[in-house]
C-alpha positions in Angstrom: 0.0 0.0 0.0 2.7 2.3 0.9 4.4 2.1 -2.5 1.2 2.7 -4.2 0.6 5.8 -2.3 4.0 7.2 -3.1 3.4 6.5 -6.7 6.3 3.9 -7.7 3.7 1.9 -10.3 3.7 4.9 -12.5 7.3 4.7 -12.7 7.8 1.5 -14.9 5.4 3.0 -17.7 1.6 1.3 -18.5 2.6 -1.5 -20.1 4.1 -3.4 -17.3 2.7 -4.0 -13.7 4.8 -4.9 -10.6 3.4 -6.8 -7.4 5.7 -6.9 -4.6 4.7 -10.2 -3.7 7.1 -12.6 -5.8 4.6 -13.5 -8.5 5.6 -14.0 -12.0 5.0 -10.4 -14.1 2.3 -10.1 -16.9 3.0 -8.2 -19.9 0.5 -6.1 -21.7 1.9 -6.5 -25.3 3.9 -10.1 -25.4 1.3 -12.3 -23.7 3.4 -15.3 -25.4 4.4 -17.6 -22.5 7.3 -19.4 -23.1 10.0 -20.3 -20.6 12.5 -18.0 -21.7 10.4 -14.9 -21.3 9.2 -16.1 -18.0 13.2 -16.4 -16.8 13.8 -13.0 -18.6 11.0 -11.0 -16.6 12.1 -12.9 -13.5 15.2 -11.0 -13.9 14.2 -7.9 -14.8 11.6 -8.2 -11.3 14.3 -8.6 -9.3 16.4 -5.7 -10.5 13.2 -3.6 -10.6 12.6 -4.5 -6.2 16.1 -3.6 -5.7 15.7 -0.2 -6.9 12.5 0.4 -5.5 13.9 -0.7 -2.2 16.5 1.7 -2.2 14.3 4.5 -3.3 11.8 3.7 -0.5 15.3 4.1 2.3 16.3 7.0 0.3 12.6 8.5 1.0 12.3 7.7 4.4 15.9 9.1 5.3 15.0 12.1 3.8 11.2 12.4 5.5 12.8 11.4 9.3 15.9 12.4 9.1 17.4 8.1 10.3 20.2 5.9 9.4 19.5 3.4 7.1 20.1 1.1 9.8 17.5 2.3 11.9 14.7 1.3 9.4 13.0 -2.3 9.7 12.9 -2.9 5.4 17.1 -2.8 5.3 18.6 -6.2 5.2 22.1 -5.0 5.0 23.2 -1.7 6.5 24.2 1.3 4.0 27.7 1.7 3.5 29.1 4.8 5.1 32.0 6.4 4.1 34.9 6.5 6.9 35.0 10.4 7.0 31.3 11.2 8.1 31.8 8.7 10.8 35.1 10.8 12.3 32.9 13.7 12.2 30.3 12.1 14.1 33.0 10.8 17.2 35.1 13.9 17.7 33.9 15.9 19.9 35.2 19.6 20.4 37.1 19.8 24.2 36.3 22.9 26.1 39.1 25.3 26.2 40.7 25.0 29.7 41.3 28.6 31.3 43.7 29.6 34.1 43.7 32.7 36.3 47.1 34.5 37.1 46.3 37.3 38.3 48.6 37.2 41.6 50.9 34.8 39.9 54.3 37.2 39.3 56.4 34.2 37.0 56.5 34.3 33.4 57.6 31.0 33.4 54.5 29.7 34.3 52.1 31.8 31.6 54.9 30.2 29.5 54.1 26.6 30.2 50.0 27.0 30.3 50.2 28.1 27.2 51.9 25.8 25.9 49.0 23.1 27.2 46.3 25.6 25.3 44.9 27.0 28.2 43.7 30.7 28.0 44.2 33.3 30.7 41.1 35.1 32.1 40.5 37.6 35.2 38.8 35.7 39.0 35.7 37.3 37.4 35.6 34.8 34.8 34.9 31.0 35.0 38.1 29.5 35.5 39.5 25.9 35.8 42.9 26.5 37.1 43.6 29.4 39.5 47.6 29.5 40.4 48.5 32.0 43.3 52.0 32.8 44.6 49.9 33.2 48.3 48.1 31.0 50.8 44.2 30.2 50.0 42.2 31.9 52.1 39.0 30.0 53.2 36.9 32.6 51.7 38.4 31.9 48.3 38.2 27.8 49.0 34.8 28.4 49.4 33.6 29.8 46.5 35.0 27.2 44.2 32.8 25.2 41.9 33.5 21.6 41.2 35.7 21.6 38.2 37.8 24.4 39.8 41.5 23.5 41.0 43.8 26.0 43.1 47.6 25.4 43.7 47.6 25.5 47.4 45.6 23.2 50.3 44.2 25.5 53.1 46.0 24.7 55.7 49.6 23.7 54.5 51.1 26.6 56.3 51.3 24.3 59.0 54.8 23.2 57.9 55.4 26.2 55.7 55.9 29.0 58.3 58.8 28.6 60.7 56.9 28.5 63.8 54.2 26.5 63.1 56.9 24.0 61.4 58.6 23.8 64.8 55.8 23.2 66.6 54.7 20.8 64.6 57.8 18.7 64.7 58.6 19.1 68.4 54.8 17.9 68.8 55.5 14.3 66.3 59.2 14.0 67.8 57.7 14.0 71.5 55.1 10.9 70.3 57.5 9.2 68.1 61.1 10.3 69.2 63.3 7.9 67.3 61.2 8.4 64.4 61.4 12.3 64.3 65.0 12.9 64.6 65.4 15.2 61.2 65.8 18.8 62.5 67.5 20.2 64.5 67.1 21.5 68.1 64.6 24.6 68.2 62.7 26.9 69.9 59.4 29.6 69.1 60.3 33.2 71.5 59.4 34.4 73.5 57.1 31.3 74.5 60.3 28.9 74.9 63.0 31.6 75.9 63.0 30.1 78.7 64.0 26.6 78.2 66.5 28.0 75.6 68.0 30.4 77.7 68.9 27.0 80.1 69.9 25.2 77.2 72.4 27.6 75.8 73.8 27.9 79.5 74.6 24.1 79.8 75.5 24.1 76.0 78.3 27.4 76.1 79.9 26.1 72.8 77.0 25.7 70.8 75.8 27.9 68.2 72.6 29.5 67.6 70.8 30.5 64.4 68.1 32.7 64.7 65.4 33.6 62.0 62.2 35.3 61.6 59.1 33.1 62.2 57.4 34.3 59.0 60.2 35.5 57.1 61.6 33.9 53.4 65.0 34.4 51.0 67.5 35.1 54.0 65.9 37.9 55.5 66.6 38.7 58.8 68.5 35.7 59.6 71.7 36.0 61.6 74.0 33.4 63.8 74.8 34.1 67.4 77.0 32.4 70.2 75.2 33.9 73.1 70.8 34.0 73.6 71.2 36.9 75.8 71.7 39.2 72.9 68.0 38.3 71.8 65.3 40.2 73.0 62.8 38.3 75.0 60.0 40.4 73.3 60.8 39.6 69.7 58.8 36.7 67.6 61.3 34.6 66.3 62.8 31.1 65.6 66.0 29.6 67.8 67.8 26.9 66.3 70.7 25.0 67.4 73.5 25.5 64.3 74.6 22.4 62.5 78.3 23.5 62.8 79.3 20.0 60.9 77.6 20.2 57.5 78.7 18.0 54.0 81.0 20.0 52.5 81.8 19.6 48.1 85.0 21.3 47.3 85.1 22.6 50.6 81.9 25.0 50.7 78.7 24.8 52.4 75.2 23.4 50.2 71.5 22.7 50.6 69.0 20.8 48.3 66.1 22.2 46.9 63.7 19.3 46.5 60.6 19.9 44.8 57.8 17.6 45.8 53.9 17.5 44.4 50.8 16.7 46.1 47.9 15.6 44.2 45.4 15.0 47.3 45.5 14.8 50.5 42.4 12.3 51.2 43.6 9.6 49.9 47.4 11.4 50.4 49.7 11.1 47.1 53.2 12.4 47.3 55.2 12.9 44.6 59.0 13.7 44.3 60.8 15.1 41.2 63.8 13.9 40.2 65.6 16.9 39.2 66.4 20.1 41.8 68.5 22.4 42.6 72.1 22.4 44.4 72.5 26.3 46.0 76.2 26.6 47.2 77.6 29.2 49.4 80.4 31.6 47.9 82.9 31.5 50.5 84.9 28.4 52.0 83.1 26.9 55.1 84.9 27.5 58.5 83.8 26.6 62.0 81.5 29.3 63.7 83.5 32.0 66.1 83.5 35.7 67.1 85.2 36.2 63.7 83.4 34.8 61.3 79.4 34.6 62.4 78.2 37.6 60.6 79.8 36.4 57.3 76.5 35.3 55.7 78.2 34.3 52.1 79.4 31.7 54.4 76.6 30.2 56.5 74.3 31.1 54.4 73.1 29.3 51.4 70.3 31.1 49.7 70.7 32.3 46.6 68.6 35.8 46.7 72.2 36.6 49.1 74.8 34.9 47.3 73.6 36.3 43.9 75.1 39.9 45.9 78.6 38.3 46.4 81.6 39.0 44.0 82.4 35.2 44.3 79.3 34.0 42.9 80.1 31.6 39.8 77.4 31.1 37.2 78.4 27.4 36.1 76.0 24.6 35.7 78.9 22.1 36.9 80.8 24.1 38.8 79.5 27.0 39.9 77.1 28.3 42.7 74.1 26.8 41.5 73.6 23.3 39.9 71.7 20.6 39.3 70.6 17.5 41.9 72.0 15.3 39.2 75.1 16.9 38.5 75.5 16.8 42.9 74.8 12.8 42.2 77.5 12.2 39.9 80.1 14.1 42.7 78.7 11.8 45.1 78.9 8.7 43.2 82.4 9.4 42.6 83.3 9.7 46.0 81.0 6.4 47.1 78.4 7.4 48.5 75.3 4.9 48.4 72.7 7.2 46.5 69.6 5.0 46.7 70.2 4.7 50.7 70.8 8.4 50.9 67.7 9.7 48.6 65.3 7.1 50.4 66.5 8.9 53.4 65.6 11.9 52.3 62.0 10.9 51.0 61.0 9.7 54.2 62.3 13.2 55.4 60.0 14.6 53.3 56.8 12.3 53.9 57.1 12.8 57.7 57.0 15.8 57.9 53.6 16.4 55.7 52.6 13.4 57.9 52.7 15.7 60.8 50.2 18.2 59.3 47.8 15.6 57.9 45.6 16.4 60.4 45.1 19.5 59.9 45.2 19.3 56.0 42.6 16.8 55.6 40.0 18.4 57.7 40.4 21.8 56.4 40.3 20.2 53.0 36.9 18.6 53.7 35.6 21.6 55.3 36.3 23.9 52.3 35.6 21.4 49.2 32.6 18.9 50.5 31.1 19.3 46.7 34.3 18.4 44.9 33.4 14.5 43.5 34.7 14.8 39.5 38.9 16.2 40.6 41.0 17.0 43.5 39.8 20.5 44.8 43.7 21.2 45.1 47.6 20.2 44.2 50.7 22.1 45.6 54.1 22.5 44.7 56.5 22.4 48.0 60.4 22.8 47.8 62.2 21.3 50.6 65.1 22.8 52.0 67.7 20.0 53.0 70.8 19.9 54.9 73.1 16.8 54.9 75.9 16.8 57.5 79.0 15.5 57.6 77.6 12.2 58.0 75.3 12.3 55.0 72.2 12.4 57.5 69.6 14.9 56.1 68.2 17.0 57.9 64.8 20.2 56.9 65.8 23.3 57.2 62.6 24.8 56.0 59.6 23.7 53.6 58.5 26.7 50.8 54.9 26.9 49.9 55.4 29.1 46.4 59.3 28.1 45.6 60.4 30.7 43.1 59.8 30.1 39.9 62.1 32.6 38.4 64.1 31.8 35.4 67.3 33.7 35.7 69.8 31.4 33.7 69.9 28.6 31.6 70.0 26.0 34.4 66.7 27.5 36.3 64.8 27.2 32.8 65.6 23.9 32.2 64.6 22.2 35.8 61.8 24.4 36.2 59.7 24.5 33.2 60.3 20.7 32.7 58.8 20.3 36.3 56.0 22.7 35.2 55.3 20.4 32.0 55.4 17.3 33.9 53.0 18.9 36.6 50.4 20.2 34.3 50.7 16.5 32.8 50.2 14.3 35.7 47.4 16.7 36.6 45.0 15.6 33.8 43.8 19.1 33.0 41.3 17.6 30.4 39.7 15.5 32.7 36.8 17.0 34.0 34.2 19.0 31.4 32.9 22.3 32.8 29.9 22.7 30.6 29.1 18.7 31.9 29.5 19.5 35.2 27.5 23.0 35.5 25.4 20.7 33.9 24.8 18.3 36.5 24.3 21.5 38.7 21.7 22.9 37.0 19.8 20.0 37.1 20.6 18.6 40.7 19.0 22.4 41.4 15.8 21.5 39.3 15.1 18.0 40.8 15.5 19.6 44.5 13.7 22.2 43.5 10.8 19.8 41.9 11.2 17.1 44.2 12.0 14.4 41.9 13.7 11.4 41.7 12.9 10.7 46.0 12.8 7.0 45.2 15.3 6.3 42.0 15.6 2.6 43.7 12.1 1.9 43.2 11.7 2.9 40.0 10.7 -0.8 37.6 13.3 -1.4 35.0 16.4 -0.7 36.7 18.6 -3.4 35.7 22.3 -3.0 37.6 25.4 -2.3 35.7 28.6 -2.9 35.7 30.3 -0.4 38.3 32.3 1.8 36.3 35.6 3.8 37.3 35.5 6.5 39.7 37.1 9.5 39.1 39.8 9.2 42.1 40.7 5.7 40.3 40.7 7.1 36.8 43.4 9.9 38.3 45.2 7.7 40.2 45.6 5.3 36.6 46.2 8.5 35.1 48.8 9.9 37.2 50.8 6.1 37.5 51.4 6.0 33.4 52.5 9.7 33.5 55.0 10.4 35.9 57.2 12.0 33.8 60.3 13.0 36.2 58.8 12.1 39.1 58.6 9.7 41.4 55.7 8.8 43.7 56.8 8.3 47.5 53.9 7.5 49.3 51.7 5.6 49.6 54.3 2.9 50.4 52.8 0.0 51.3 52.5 -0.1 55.6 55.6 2.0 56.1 54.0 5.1 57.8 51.0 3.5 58.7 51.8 3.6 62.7 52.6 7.2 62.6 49.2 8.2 61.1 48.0 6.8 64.4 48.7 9.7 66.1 46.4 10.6 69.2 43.7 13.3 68.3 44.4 15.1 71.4 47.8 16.1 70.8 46.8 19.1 68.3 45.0 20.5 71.1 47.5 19.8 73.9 50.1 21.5 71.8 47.6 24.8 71.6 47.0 24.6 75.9 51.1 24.0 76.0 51.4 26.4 74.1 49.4 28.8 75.8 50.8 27.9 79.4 54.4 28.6 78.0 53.4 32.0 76.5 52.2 32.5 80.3 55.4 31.6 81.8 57.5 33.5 79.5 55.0 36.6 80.1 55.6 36.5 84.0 59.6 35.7 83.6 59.9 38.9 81.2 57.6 41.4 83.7 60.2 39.7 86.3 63.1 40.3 84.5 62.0 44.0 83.5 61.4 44.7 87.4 64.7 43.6 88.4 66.4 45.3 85.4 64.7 48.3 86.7 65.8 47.9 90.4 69.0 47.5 89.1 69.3 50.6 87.4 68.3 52.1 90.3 70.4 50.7 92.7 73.2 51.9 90.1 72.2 55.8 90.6 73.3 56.7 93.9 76.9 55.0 92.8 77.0 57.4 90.2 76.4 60.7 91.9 79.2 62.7 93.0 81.2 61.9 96.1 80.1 63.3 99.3 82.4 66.6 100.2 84.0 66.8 103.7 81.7 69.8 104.3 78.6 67.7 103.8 80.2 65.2 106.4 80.9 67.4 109.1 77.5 69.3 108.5 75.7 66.0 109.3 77.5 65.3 112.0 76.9 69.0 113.6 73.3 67.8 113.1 73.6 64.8 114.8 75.3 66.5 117.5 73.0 69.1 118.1 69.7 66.5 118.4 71.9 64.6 120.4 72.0 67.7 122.9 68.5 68.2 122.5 67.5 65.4 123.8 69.8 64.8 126.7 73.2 66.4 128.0 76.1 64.2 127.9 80.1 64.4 128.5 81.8 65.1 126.0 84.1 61.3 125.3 87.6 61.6 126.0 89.7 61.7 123.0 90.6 58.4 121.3 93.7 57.7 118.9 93.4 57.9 115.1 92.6 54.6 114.6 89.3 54.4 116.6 88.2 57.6 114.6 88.8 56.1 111.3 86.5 52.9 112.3 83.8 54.7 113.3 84.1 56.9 110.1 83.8 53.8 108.2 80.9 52.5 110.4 79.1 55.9 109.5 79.8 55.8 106.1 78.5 51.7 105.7 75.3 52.9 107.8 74.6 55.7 105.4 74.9 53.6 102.1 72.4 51.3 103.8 69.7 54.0 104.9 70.2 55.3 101.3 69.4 51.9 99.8 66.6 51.6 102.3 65.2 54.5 100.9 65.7 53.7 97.1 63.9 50.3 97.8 61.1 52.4 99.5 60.9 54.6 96.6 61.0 51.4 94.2 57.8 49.8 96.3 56.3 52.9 96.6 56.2 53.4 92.1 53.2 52.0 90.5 54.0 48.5 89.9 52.3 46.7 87.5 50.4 43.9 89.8 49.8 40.6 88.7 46.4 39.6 88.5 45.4 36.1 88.9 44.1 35.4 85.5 41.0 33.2 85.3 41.8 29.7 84.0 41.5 29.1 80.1 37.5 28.0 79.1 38.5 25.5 76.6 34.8 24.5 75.9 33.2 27.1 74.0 29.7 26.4 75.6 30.8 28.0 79.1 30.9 31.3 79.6 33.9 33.5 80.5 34.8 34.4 83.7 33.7 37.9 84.6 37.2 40.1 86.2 36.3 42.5 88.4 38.8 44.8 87.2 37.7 44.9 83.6 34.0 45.2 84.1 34.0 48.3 86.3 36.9 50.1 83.7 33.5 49.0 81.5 30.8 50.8 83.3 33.0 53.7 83.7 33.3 53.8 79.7 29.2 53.5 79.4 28.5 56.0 82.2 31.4 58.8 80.0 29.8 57.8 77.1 25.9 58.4 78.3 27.5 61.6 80.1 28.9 63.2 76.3 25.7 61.9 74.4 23.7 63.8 76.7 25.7 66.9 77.1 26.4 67.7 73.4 22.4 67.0 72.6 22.6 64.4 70.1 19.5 62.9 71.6 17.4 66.1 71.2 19.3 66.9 67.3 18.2 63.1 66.2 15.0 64.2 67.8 13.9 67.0 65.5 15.4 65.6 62.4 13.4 62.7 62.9 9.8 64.4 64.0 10.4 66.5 60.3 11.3 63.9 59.0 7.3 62.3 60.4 9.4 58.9 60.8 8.7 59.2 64.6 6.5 55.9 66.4 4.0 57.0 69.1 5.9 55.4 71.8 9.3 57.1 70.5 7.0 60.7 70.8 6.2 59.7 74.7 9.5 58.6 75.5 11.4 61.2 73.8 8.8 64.3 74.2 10.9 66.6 76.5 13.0 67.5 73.8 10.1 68.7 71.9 9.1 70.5 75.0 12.7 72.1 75.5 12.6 73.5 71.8 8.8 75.1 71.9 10.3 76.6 75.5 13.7 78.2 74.1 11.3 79.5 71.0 8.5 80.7 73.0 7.9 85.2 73.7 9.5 86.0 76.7 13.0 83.8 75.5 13.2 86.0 72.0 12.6 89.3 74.1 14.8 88.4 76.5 17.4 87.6 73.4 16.6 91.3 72.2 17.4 92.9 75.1 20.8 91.5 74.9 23.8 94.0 73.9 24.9 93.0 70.3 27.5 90.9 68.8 30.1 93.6 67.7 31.1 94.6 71.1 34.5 92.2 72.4 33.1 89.7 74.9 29.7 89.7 74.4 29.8 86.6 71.9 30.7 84.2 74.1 28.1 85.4 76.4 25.3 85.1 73.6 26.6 81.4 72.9 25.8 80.7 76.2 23.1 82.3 76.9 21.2 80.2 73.6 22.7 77.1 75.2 21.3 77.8 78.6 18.1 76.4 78.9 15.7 76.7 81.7 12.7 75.3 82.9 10.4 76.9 85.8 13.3 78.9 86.7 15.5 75.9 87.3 18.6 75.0 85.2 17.6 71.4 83.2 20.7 71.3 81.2 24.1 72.9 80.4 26.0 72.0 77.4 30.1 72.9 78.1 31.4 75.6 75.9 35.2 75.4 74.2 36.4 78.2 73.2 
């Protein structure tokens, strides 16, 4: 019927007729029936379905718009050329956009680039946002699900000095033979004291001191003595590793850059390649002579680059390469798979020790992030080996420079860029997928849908497919590139994960109690300075003249007399006289040290108050000190006492009645400055204004100011406002 309708009979002319259903075809004109013309039109029926076949597939292609294989009549599919079906499969990939807009290294615009990505503004819909600072929480927050920052709130729990020190003093006192990587330090002016005993039972030890916060050598300087520090000062005491490795007889650390994909499940990554930053004078021993030579002690390269010494050589100068310090090593014997495994579990320990804190800030700030890793991080580790090839962190950078000064800083640091941006699978999440999914998990919460997608008939279960995390971790084990991954390592750190959750908080309260004790052992150490210093005065005044001498003993004499007649003494030899000068003189330098303690006691010393405990549940309230609450009231009553006096009440008044934005009970509460106004407007207060002289004569200004700010009531003063003149 259907070919019929679409008029295919018409097609083979009026003298033949086609039926569709196999039978043998009648002819019009021949009518002679023979075999031959019965195999002959046999033939030509066969060729004449075919075509009509593929005219009815070419029809119905062109009416909906199908594959041929989607229609029931085909018995073969269509044959489709090979270049319509690589149209079909590609699919376009979103362009990948990264935000540098507090990024200050070219070398890394370099690199992005490279990958394709585009730079936009944080206005813009980013995927990668790369920040030479730490991520504030407020900036973790508003990320969207494809979005990936540089940084992990949180990791400046290792990356500043202090908190570093902490930190490991915190791990070392749980797990002491474990923890045994850094050397000996103190936070001031919370531990002064305990370093201040330390360096008195250790006199030839050296001290380095550094900022807590500070970076590239800056305020960093060696001492022999802790009394030179002030106890006020924030700031970072370390014992001096006087016995370092020495190449070619200077001083060395390692810059070792590590990567961190996640922190939950935690993937560390080391690259093999670094830098060697030498010191550009000869290494002596620490003395009087030689500790504020920082070319020598010193190894950072934004205060070497200043010295006349510094040699720009990739293999022999200042700075080189971790493999070029390997091949030195090798030659001189040194087991380098023993002494780089040391210094990777160096390096795992101590992110170890701020796991912690990493993984729950991490959850706190990403709890949408299920398609990529929220965050990655680039740390460079600063390591020490000493004489006996034990490695020890110096410090851990959270944005290592990525400046490209010479040859040697291009190579190592825009191959470890590459590789990073590699292992990162930048193309593996879709942004317009993913905003997506948002849209519509908005619509269905907003519509209530899908409540019960279990109980919905047909749902036949699937194979589980890969998650994303396993996808990346696949990913991330066929592209190392240069690096090498260093955890996870089988059970190897397991145990020290295991750490109690308590300590964090212990370490705080510590914390606290030692800021406490260093507080009261500075106000004691100020008091006796000052007692001191006092003490010191009377030494310094001028000697006491003869004159003076012999006047005070005239006035001793005569209240002596006074009160009672005596004999004069007989006259005793030279000797006697000199004692009892000397006994005078003792007496005298103890009444006047009496009397400078008394005038001591009697200044305004700074009393201790007891503090109140510390409320370590935030559900009780604070103690209440006495003290502090009546310095309180005193502030409220001054405050009520200029409010009142300058009439703001009564301005705010007026404005607001003209204003009509007044409330009936505002009106009864607030009347009497209404009242006040009609009163100072009414008859007798404008003739009474008349009457006074006018304004030109000297002195009478002041008296009109005061007079319009004198307002009475019944004869009775209600309020004066103070004048300045």
């Amino acid at each position: 019927m259907r070919t019929q309708d679409l008029g295919f009979d018409q097609t083979y002319g009026e003298d033949q007729c086609v039926v569709l259903n196999h039978k043998p075809v009648h002819s019009n004109a021949n009518k002679h029936k023979n075999e031959e013309s019965k195999l002959v039109m046999e033939q030509h029926v066969k060729e004449d379905m075919n075509e009509m076949a593929m005219l009815m597939r070419n029809y119905d292609n062109k009416l909906y718009g199908e594959d041929d294989t989607s229609q029931p009549t085909s018995c073969t599919a269509p044959v489709i050329p090979p270049e319509t079906t690589k149209k079909k499969k590609r699919r376009k990939r979103s362009q990948i956009t990264v935000c540098l807009t507090n990024c200050r290294y070219e070398s890394i615009r370099k690199v992005a680039s490279a990958f394709g990505m585009r730079e936009v503004s944080e206005d813009e819909t980013w995927n990668f946002y790369w920040t030479d600072m730490s991520v504030s929480v407020e900036r973790a927050k508003e990320m969207k699900r494809f979005q990936r920052i540089n940084h992990f709130p949180g990791m400046l729990e290792i990356c500043r000095k202090d908190l570093l020190a902490r930190n490991l003093n915190r791990m070392q006192k749980i797990y002491p033979k474990e923890y045994n990587f850094f050397p000996k330090t103190w936070c001031l002016p919370a531990d002064f004291g305990d370093a201040l005993n330390y360096s008195k039972t250790h006199k030839n030890k050296t001290f380095i001191i550094k900022p807590e916060c500070g970076s590239q050598g800056r305020g960093i300087y060696l001492t022999k003595s802790l009394k030179d520090v002030k106890p006020t000062d924030k700031l970072i005491a370390q014992v001096y590793l006087s016995k370092p490795y020495l190449v070619d007889g200077y001083k060395f650390d390692i810059r070792v850059y590590t990567l961190i994909t996640s922190c939950d499940p935690l993937r560390i990554f080391v690259y093999n390649e670094g830098l060697v930053r030498f010191a550009t004078s000869r290494y002596a021993d620490p003395n009087a002579n030689n500790t504020t030579n920082v070319f020598m002690h010193l190894t950072n390269y934004a205060l070497n680059k200043h010295s006349r010494t510094y040699v720009y050589d990739s293999e022999a100068g200042s700075k080189r390469k971790i493999s070029t310090l390997n091949k030195i090593l090798l030659s001189q014997g040194v087991d380098l798979s023993r002494l780089w495994y040391s210094i990777d579990q160096v390096i795992v320990k101590t992110i170890i020790a701020a796991w912690p804190i990493l993984k729950h800030s991490y959850h706190a700030c990403f709890p949408s992030h299920d398609t990529v890793h929220a965050c990655f991080e680039i740390l460079g580790f600063d390591i020490l080996l000493d004489q006996k090839l034990h490695p020890y962190i110096l410090e851990v950078n959270h944005s290592p420079s990525f400046h490209t000064d010479t040859q040697l800083d291009r190579e190592v640091k825009e191959s470890l860029l590459t590789d990073t941006f590699t292992m990162l699978n930048i193309w593996q999440c879709d942004k317009k997928r993913v905003l997506e999914e948002d849209r519509r998990r908005i619509r269905d919460r907003l519509l209530q849908t899908n409540k019960f997608p279990d109980c919905c008939p047909g749902t036949e279960e699937k194979e589980p497919e890969k998650t994303p995390w396993q996808t990346q971790i696949q990913w991330e084990e066929t592209h190392l590139g240069n690096f090498r991954r260093v955890y996870p390592e089988g059970e190897r750190y397991a145990a020290l994960f295991q750490q109690p959750s308590g300590s964090l908080y212990t370490g705080t309260a510590a914390s606290r109690a030692r800021g406490d004790c260093a507080r009261q052992q500075r106000e004691q150490f100020e008091q006796t300075k000052a007692k001191s210093e006092a003490l010191k005065k009377p030494s310094q005044m001028k000697p006491i003249k003869e004159s003076d001498k012999k006047s005070d003993e005239s006035m001793c004499g005569t209240v002596g007399e006074s009160i009672a007649e005596k004999p004069k003494p007989k006259p005793r030899p030279d000797k006697d006289l000199k004692r009892e000068k000397e006994r005078k003189d003792e007496d005298k330098e103890k009444a006047r040290q009496e009397k400078d303690k008394m005038s001591i006691q009697s200044q305004p010393v700074v009393e201790k108050e007891i503090k109140p405990p510390y409320v370590l549940c935030s559900f009780e309230p604070d103690p209440i000190i006495e003290k502090e609450e009546r310095e309180r009231i005193n502030l409220l009553a001054q405050r009520d006492f200029l409010i009142r006096s300058y009439g703001m009440l009564e301005q705010i008044y007026l404005a607001m009645k003209k204003m009509g934005t007044l409330r009936p009970e505002d009106e009864r509460k607030y009347g009497v400055y209404g009242r006040l106004t009609a009163i100072s407007n009414s008859p007798k207060i404008a003739a009474k204004k008349a009457k006074t002289p006018t304004v030109d004569e000297p002195g009478n200004e002041v008296n009109k100011v005061n007079k319009l700010f004198h307002v009475e009531c019944r004869n009775a003063v209600f309020m004066r406002r103070p004048f300045c003149r």
